[in-house]
C-alpha positions, 0 to 999 in steps of 0.5 A: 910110699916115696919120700918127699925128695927126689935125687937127680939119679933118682928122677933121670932113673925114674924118667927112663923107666917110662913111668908117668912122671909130669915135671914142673918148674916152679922159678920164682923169687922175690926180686924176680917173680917172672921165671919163664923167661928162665924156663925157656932159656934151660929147663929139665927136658919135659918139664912145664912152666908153673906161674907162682903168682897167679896158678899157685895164688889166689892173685885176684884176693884182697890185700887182706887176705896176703900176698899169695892166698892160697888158690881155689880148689877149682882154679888149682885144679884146672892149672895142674890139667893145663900141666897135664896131671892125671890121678896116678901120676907121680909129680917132680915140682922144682925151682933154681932157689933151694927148693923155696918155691918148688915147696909151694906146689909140693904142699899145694898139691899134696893138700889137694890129694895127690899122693906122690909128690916130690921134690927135686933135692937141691933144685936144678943145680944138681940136675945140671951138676949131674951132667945132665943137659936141658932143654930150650923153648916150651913144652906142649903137653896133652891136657890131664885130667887130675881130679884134686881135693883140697884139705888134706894139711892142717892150716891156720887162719889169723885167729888160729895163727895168733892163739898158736903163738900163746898154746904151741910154737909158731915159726917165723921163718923169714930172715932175722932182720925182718922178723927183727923189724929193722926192714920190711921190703914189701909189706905193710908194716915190719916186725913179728907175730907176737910169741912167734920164735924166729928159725929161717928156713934157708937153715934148713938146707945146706951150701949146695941147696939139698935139705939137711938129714932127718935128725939135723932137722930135728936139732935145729927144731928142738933147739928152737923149743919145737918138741915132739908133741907139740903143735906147731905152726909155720909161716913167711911173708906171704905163706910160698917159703913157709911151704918150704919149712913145712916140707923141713918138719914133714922130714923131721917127723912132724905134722905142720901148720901151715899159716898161708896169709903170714906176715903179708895178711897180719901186718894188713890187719892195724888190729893186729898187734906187733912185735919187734926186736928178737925176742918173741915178745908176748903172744897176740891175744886171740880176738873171737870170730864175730857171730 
């Protein structure tokens, strides 16, 4: 079976060969959430459009429930059919920031059942430094017909997510002066899951976007006390860049947890305690479901 990454080479090989490849581009960011109007401008030739927001999310949740929950198996699955997947095919997800949103579809559909879904490894950037040209304008595809299945990954749910801190390693892997708490942009209120351990997951790549090798990564984690058996678990501000420090463990050789509603659901909870400053700080206690 492939690997999770994909080279530009590799994927221009791939898509001559006349394989079923469905491309999609999943732009997005924070302080520009719309990427379509990027889509049109360029993209790889065949690609289709992803809206994070509302096809990668549940956008109708509470806000209890985080910014980006994740989407219903039914809604999923009549976007990746809008995008023209069919079971079989051999999916390419990629953005123009690192790869930190393109991971959300990549563990998304990979969750629901799909077996070969791939990165595109240092975004669009390298499609385009290949001397590759792109494409202007929509793309109309035929509907697909992919039948998804979600509940192929382990995931966290609050509770799991504050016991975690305590029994395994939780990473937090937004940028240090959030997790710090001395900003919070978005978010109810600023600081860190308490015992989580800070590791940024734009460390996870290098300069030019493309991930680190396979015992890089495994370095990195080790010196943030990730060891091999070990339960670990990973989450952002709202669970789309989380994604992305998942796909960084799967390379590394680990089976990562994914907490979807993150920091955007825990500092929605005034229950829940908070930590700031650098250090992890004590873990939560775990409060018991109610009967």
């Amino acid at each position: 079976m492939p690997g999770p990454l994909i080279s530009a080479d590799e994927l221009a090989e791939l898509i001559a060969s006349g394989a079923p490849v469905r491309l999609l581009d999943v732009r997005w960011r924070l302080d520009r959430p719309d990427g379509l109007p990027a889509y049109l401008d360029g993209h790889i030739p065949g690609a289709v459009y992803v809206d994070l927001d509302h096809e990668l999310a549940d956008d109708g949740a509470s806000p209890l429930e985080g910014r980006h929950p994740l989407p219903a198996g039914e809604a999923l699955q009549r976007a990746a059919r809008r995008w023209g997947i069919h079971d079989g095919d051999t999916v390419v997800v990629y953005d123009d920031l690192k790869s930190l949103s393109a991971a959300r579809a990549w563990w998304l559909l990979t969750d629901a059942g799909l077996a070969d879904v791939r990165i595109l490894d240092g975004s669009l950037r390298a499609w385009t430094a290949s001397g590759r040209e792109l494409a202007q304008g929509e793309e109309h595809v035929e509907p697909g017909s992919v039948s998804l299945h979600p509940g192929h990954l382990p995931v966290l749910d609050i509770d799991d997510a504050a016991e975690l801190a305590g029994s395994g390693i939780l990473l937090d892997v937004r940028a240090e002066e959030r997790y710090r708490g001395d900003a919070e942009p978005i978010d109810p209120r600023a600081g860190h899951i308490p015992g989580a351990v800070n590791l940024p997951t734009t460390g996870n790549v290098d300069a030019d976007g493309r991930f680190l090798d396979p015992d890089a990564l495994r370095a990195r984690f080790a010196a943030a006390g990730v060891q091999p058996d070990a339960t670990v678990g990973v989450y952002c501000g709202s669970g789309v860049t989380a994604s992305h420090a998942a796909l960084a463990l799967v390379l590394a050789g680990y089976r990562p947890h994914l907490y979807p509603g993150s920091w955007s659901q825990w500092s929605n909870h005034p229950d829940r305690p908070v930590a700031v400053g650098s250090e992890p700080g004590a873990p939560a206690a775990r409060k018991e479901h109610a009967s």
